[in-house]
TORTIVEX-245791 format. One record per residue (C-alpha): residue number from 0; residue in three letters; x, y, z. Coordinates in steps of 0.001 Angstrom, whole numbers, padded with zeros to 6 digits, always signed. Last residue first. Layout:
N
> pos|code|c1|c2|c3
> NUM|ala|X|Y|Z
...
//
This chain:
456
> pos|code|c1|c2|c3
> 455|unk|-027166|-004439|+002712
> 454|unk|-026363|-001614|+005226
> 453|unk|-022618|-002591|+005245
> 452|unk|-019959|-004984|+003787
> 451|unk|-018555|-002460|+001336
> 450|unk|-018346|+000948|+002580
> 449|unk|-017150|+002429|-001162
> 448|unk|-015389|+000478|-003288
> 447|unk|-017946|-001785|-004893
> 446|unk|-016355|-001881|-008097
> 445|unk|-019871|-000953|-009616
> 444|unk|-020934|+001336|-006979
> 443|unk|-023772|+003470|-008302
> 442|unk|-024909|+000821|-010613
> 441|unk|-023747|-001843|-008015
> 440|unk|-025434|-000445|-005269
> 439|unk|-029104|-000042|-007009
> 438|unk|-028383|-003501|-008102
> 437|unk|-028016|-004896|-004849
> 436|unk|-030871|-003000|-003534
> 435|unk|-032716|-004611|-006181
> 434|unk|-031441|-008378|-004636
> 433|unk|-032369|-007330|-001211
> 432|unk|-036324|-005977|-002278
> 431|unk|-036548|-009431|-004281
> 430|unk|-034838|-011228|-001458
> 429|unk|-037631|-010380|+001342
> 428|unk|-036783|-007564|+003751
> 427|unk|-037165|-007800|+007501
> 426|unk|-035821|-011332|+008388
> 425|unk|-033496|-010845|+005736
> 424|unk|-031967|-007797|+007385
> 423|unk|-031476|-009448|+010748
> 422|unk|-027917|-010772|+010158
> 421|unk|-026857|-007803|+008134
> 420|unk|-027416|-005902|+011775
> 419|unk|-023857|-005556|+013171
> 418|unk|-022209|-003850|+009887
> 417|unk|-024726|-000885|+009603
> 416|unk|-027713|-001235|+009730
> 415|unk|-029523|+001996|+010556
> 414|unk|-029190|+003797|+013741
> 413|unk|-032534|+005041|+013614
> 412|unk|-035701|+002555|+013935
> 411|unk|-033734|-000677|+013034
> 410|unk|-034689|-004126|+012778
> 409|unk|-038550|-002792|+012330
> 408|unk|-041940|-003312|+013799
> 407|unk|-045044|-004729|+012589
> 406|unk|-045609|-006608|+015707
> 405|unk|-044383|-009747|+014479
> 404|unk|-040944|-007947|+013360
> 403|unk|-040629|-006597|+017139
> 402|unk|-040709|-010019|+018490
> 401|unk|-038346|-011329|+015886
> 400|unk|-036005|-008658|+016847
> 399|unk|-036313|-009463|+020519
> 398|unk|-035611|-013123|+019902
> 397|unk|-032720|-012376|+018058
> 396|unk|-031222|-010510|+021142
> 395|unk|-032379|-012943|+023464
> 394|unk|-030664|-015678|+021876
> 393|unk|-027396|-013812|+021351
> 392|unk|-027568|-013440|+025344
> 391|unk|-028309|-016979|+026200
> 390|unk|-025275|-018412|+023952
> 389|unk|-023124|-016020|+025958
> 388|unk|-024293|-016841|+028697
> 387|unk|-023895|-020471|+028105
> 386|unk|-020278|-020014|+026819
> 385|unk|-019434|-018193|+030584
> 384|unk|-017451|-014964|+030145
> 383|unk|-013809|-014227|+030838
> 382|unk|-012319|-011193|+029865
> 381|unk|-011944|-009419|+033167
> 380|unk|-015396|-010958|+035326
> 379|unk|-018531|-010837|+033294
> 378|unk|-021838|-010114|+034014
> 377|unk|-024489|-010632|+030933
> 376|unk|-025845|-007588|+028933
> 375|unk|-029405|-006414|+026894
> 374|unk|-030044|-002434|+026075
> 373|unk|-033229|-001629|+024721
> 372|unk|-033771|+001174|+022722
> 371|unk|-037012|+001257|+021657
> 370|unk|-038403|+003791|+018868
> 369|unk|-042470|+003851|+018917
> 368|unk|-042544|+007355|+017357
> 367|unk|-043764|+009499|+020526
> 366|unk|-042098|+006530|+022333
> 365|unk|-038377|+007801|+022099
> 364|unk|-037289|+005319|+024303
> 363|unk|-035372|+003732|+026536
> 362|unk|-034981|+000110|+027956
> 361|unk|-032824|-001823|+030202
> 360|unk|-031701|-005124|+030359
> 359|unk|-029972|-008081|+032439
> 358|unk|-029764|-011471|+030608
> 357|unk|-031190|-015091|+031954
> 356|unk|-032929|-015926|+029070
> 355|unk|-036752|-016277|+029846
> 354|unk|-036617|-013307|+032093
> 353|unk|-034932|-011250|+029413
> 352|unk|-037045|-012235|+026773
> 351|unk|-040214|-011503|+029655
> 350|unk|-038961|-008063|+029601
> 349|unk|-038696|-007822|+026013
> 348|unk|-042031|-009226|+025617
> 347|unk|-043964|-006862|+027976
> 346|unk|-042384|-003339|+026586
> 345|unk|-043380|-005106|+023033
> 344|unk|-046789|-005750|+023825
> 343|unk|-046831|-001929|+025598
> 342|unk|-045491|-000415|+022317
> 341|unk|-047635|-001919|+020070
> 340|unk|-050073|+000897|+019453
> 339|unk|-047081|+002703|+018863
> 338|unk|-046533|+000724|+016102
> 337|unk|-043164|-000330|+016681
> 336|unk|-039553|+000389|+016274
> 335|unk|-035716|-001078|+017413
> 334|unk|-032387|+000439|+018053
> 333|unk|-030558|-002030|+020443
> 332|unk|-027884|-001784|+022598
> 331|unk|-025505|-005092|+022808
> 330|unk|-023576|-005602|+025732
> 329|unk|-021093|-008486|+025998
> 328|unk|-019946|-008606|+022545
> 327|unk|-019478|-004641|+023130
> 326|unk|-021591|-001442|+023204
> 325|unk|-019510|+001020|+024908
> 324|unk|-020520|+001969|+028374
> 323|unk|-020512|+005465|+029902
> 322|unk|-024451|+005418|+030459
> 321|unk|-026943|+005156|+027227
> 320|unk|-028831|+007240|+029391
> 319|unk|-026838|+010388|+028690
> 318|unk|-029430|+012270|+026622
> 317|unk|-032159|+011173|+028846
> 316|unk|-029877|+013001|+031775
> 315|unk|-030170|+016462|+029692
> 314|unk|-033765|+016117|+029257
> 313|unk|-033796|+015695|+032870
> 312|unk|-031722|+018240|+033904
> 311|unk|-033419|+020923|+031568
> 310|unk|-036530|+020151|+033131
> 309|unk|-035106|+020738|+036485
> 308|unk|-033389|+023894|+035674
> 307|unk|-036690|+025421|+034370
> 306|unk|-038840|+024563|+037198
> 305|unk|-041042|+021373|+036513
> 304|unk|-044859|+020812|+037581
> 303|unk|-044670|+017289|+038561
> 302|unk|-047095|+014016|+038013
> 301|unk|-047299|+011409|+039498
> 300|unk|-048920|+008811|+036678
> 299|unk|-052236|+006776|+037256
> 298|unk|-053266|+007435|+034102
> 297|unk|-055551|+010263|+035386
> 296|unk|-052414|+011974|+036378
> 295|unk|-051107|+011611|+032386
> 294|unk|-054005|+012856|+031021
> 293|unk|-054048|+015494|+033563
> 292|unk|-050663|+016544|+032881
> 291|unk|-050818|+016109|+029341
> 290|unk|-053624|+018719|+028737
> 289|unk|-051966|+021122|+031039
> 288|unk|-048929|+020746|+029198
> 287|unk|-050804|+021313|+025740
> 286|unk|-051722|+024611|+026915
> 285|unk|-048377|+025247|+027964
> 284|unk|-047155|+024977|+024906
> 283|unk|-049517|+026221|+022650
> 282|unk|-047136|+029414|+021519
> 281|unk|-044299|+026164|+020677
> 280|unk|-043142|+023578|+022409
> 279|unk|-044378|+020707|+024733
> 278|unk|-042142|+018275|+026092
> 277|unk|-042576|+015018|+027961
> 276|unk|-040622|+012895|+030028
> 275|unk|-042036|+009292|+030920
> 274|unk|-040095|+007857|+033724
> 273|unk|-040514|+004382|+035008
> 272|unk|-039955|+002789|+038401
> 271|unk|-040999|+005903|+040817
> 270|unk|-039884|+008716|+042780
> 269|unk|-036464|+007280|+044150
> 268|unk|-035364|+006198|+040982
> 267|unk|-034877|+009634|+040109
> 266|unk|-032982|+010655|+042728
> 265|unk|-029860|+011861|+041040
> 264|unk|-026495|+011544|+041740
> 263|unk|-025120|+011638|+037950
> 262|unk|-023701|+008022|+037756
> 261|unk|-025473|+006373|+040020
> 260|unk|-028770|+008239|+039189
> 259|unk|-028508|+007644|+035433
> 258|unk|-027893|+003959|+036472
> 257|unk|-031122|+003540|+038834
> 256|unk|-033091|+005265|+036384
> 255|unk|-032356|+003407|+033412
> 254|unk|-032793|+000194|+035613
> 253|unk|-036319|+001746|+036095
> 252|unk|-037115|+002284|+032696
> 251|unk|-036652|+005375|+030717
> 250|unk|-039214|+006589|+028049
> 249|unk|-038635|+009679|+025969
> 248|unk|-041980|+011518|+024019
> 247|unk|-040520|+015101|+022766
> 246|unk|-042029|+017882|+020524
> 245|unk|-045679|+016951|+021810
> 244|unk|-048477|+016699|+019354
> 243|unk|-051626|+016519|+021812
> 242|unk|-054600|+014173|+020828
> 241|unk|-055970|+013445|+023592
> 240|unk|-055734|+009924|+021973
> 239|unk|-051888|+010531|+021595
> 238|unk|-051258|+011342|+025505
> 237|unk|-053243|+008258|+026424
> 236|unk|-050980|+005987|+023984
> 235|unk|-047778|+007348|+025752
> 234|unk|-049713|+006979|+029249
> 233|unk|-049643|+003110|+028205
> 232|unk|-045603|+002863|+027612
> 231|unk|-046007|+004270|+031360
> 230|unk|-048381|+001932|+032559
> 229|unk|-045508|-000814|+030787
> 228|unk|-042768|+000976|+032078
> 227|unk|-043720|+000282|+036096
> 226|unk|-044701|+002182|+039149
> 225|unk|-045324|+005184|+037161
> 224|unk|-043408|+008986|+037082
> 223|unk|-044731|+011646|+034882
> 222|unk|-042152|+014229|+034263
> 221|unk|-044108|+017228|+032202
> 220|unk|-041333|+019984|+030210
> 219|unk|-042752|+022790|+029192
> 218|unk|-040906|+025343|+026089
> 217|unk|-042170|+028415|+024714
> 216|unk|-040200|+030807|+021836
> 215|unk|-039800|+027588|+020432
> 214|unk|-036931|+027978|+017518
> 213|unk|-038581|+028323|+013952
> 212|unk|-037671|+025120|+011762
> 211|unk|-034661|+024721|+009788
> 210|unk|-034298|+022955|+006022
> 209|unk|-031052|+021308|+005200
> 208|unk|-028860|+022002|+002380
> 207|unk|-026103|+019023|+002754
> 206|unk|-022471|+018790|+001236
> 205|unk|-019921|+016113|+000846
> 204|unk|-022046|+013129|+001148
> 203|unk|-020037|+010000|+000077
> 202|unk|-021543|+007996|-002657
> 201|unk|-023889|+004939|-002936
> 200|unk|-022553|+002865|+000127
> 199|unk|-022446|+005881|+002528
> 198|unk|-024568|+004468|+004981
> 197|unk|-027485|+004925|+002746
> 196|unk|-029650|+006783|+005162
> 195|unk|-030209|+009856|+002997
> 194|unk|-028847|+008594|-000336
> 193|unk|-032261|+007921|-001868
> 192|unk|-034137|+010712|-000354
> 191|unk|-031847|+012503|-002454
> 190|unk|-032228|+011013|-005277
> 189|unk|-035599|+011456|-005269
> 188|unk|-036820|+010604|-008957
> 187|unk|-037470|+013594|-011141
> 186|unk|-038764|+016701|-009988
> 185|unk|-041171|+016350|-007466
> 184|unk|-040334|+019437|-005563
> 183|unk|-041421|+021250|-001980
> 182|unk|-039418|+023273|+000478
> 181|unk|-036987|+024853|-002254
> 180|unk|-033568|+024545|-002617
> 179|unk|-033513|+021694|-004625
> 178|unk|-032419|+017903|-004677
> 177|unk|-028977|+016027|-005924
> 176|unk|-026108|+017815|-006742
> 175|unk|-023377|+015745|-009006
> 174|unk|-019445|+015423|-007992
> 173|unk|-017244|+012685|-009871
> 172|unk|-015023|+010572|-008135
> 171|unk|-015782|+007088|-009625
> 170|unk|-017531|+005861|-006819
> 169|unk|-019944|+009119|-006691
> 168|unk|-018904|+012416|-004748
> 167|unk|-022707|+013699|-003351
> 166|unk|-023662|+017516|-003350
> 165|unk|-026937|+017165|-001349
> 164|unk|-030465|+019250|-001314
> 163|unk|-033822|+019116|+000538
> 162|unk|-032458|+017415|+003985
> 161|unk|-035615|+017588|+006624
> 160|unk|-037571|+015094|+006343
> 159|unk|-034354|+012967|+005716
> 158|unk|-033248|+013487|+008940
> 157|unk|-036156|+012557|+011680
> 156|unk|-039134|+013616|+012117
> 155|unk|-040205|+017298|+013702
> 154|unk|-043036|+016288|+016024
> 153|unk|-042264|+012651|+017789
> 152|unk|-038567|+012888|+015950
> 151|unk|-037614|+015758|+018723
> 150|unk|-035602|+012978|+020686
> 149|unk|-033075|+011528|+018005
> 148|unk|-033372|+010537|+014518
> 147|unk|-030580|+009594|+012471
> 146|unk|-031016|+008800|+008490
> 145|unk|-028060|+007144|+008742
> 144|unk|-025394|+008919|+006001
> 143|unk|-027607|+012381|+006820
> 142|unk|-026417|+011820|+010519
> 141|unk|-023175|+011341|+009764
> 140|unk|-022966|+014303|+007177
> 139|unk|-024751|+016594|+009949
> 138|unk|-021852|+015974|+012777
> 137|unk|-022233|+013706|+015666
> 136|unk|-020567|+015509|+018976
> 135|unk|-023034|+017787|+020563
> 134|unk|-025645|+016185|+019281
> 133|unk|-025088|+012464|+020507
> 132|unk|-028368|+012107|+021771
> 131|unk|-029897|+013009|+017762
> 130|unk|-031802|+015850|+017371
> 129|unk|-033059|+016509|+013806
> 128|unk|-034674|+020007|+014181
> 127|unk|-032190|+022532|+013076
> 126|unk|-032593|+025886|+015056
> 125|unk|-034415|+028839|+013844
> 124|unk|-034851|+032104|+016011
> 123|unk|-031862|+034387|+013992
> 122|unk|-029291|+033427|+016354
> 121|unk|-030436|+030204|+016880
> 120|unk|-029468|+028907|+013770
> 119|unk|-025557|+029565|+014697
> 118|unk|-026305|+027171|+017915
> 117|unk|-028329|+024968|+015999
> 116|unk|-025241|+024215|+013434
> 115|unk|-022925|+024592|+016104
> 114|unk|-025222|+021527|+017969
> 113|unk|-025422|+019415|+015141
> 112|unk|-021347|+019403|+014125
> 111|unk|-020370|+020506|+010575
> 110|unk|-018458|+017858|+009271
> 109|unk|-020468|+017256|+006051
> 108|unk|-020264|+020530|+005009
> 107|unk|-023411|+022870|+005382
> 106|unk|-025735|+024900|+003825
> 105|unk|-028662|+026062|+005807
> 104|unk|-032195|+027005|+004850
> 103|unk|-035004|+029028|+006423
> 102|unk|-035646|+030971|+002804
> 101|unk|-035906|+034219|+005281
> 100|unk|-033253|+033310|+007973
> 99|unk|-030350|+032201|+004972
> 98|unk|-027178|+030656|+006576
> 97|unk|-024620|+029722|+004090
> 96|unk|-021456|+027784|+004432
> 95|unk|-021362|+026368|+007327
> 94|unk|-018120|+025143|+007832
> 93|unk|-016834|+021534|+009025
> 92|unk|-015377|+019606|+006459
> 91|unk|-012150|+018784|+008657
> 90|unk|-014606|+016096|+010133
> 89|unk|-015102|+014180|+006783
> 88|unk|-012266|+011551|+007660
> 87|unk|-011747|+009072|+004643
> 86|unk|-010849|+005575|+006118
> 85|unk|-008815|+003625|+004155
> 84|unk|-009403|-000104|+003179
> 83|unk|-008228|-003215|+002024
> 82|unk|-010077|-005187|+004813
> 81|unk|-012478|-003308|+006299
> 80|unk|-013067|-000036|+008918
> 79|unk|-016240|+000260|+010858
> 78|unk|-017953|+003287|+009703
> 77|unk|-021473|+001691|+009599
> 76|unk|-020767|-000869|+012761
> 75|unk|-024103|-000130|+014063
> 74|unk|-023625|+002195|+017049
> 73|unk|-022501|+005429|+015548
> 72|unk|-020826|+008026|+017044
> 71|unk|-017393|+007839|+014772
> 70|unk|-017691|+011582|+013964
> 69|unk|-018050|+011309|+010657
> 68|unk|-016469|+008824|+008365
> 67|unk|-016120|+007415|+004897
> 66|unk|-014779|+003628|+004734
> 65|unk|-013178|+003850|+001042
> 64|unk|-012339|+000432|-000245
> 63|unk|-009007|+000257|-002467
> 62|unk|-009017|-001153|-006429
> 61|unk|-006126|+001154|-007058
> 60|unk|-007654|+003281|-009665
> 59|unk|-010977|+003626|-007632
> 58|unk|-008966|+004485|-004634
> 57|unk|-006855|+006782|-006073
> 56|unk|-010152|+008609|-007792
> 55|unk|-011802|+008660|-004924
> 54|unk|-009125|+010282|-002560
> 53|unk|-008651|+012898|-005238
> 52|unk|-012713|+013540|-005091
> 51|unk|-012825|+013579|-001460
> 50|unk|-009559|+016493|-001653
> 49|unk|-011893|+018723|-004176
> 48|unk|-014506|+018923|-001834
> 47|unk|-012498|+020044|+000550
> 46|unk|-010452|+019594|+003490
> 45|unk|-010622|+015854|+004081
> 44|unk|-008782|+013873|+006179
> 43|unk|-007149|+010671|+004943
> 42|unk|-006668|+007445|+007720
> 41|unk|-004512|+004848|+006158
> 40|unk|-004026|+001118|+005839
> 39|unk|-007241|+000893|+007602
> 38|unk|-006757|-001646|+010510
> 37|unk|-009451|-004714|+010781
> 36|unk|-011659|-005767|+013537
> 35|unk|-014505|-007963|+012382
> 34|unk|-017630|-008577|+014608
> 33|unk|-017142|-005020|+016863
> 32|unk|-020040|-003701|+018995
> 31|unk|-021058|-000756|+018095
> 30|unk|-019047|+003212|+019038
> 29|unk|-017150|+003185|+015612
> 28|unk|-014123|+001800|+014721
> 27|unk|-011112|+001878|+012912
> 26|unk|-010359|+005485|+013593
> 25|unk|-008940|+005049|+017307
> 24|unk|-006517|+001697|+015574
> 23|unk|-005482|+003663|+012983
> 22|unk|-004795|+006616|+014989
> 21|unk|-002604|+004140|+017598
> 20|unk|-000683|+003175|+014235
> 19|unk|-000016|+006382|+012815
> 18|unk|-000262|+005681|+008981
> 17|unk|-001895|+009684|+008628
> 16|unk|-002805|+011227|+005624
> 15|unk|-003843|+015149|+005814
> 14|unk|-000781|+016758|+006742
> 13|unk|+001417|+015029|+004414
> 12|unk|-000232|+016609|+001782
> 11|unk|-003110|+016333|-000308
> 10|unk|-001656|+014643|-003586
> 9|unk|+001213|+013508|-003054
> 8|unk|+000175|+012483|+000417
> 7|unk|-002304|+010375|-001081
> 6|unk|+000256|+009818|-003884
> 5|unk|+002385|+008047|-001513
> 4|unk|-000458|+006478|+000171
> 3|unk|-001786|+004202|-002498
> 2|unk|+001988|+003491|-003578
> 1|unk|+002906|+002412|+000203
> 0|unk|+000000|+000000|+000000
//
């Protein structure tokens, strides 16, 4: 490979290619568990457009697979480094390039972070809706390469609904501009749409005209606490037959609780088994609060009137519930969805799965869009873990995706596919849908260069 990145530094600069073995090793991965460990034989980063398009082009002359990264936040294995590979950093891509407050668009490189984007947005009353847990850190082409969702989903979806426009480098290291800059347009097929949660298997995003939303000038937080998460799952139903839109829906089980307050010294777990944690934005807000409170308190729910520091400690602590762990072989989070009129069946089976099977979990949620993350994990002491639990865990992890598949659900809600879930995908998508996702891949892909091994 010392040809490859020879004219990789040739051609960006020494600056921008790195063979550092401890970097190879930190940019390898993402945050999922990992099934194949391999070493990139280089990690590039990007300063331009023009730089993604040189790394293309010696990669597509040189036969070499091009693992294109963001942040490394994911949890599916979608950055994941393979064999033959380099990693292409996008996180030096990180300017905004246009701001507009009347047309309520942003233009953006792929590296621009979520939060600076909302916290330039702000400024004029806008802020970018998609809201992803890891917003401080994941950057907008990461989330555009999963289709991310995050907290605000219940009333502001997720990515895609709101990316109108994308400058994509193809396979063979040409640029083309998929979308428009308006709200609405049907012309031609949606490309667009098409590369929004692709995983960057179809082309590397390189730019991304997003659409904002006007900032709340009224926020209202509601904590309902319940003796158990399947009354609260329940209250998430009651809240959508009074039919109140609220901005965020988040469910946290009671070993949620116990661990948030363990690690933050809170007393959550203290006032009840299950958390449901509402918001309400917008002029109505408060209206809508008073709605959910007593929806909530005739649910059986206690319910508390929030200051504003509390609320913003508890929407803060949701963020953090995935705890300080890293998703392992040991510990496997999950990223499933169901009909939200399903979401108390599924709340049931997963803890009977676990029950059944010997394994510890925990569950959160964005319920306003039926999103469960549950978290499953056996003890282990150093290294060393028991066959049988092992054997147990992997059993209760497919049974939970079957059990969300007979409900309707989905294999992933959010996080997409990645590397870790191509064993579930044919349990979800029949081989005629696989096999024309194949050829979507190989007409933009042909040589298959670019993330191969992931998404399908």
């Amino acid at each position: 490979m010392g040809s490859l990145v020879e004219e990789l530094v040739g051609a960006l600069g020494s600056g921008q290619v790195s063979t550092e073995e401890d970097l190879l090793a930190r940019y390898a991965v993402d945050q999922a568990p990992i099934l194949d460990f391999q070493l990139p034989e280089a990690v590039v980063f990007a300063g331009s457009v023009a730089d993604v398009q040189a790394v293309v082009r010696l990669c597509a002359a040189l036969n070499v697979a091009v693992v294109a990264r963001g942040a490394g936040t994911g949890v599916s294995g979608g950055a994941h480094a393979s064999r033959n590979c380099i990693v292409l950093s996008l996180e030096r891509m990180n300017r905004i390039l246009d701001l507009n407050p009347d047309d309520e668009t942003a233009v953006v490189e792929p590296g621009v972070v979520n939060a600076a984007l909302n916290e330039a947005a702000a400024v004029y009353g806008l802020m970018y809706a998609p809201d992803p847990a890891s917003f401080r850190s994941s950057t907008i082409g990461g989330n555009v390469a999963t289709n991310a969702g995050g907290l605000r989903c219940a009333k502001y979806g997720v990515t895609r609904d709101s990316v109108l426009a994308l400058d994509v480098v193809l396979a063979d290291g040409s640029l083309i501009h998929t979308g428009h800059q308006t709200f609405k347009g049907v012309a031609g097929y949606d490309l667009t749409g098409l590369f929004v949660g692709s995983e960057g298997t179809l082309g590397i995003v390189v730019g991304a005209t997003v659409r904002l939303k006007y900032l709340p000038r009224d926020v209202h937080t509601i904590a309902a606490f319940y003796p158990d998460f399947r009354q609260a799952a329940a209250g998430v139903l009651a809240v959508g037959r009074a039919r109140v839109q609220p901005a965020i829906m988040e469910l946290l089980d009671g070993g949620t609780l116990a661990q948030l307050d363990d690690l933050h010294g809170s007393d959550l777990g203290s006032r009840g088994r299950s958390l449901l944690l509402i918001q309400t934005d917008g002029f109505g807000a408060a209206a809508e609060a008073d709605v959910v409170r007593s929806v909530l308190a005739a649910g059986g729910a206690t319910v508390s009137t929030e200051s504003t520091a509390e609320a913003e400690q508890l929407v803060e602590l949701r963020r953090n519930s995935r705890g300080v762990e890293v998703d392992d072989e040991y510990r496997v989070g999950e990223d499933v969805a169901v009909p939200r009129s399903r979401l108390v069946d599924y709340v049931a089976a997963l803890e009977d799965l676990a029950a059944t099977h010997g394994v510890s979990l925990k569950v959160v949620a964005h319920a306003g869009d039926g999103n469960l993350h549950p978290t499953f994990w056996i003890d282990r002491q150093d290294s060393a873990v028991d066959a049988d639990a092992m054997a147990r865990l992997n059993f209760a992890l497919d049974a939970s995706i079957e059990a969300a598949l007979e409900m309707g659900g989905t294999i992933t809600g959010e996080h997409g596919i990645g590397q870790y879930k191509l064993r579930w995908l044919g349990l979800e998508q029949a081989e005629p849908v696989r096999e024309l996702q194949r050829r979507i891949k190989e007409l933009f892909d042909p040589a298959g260069i670019l993330n191969p091994g992931k998404a399908i």
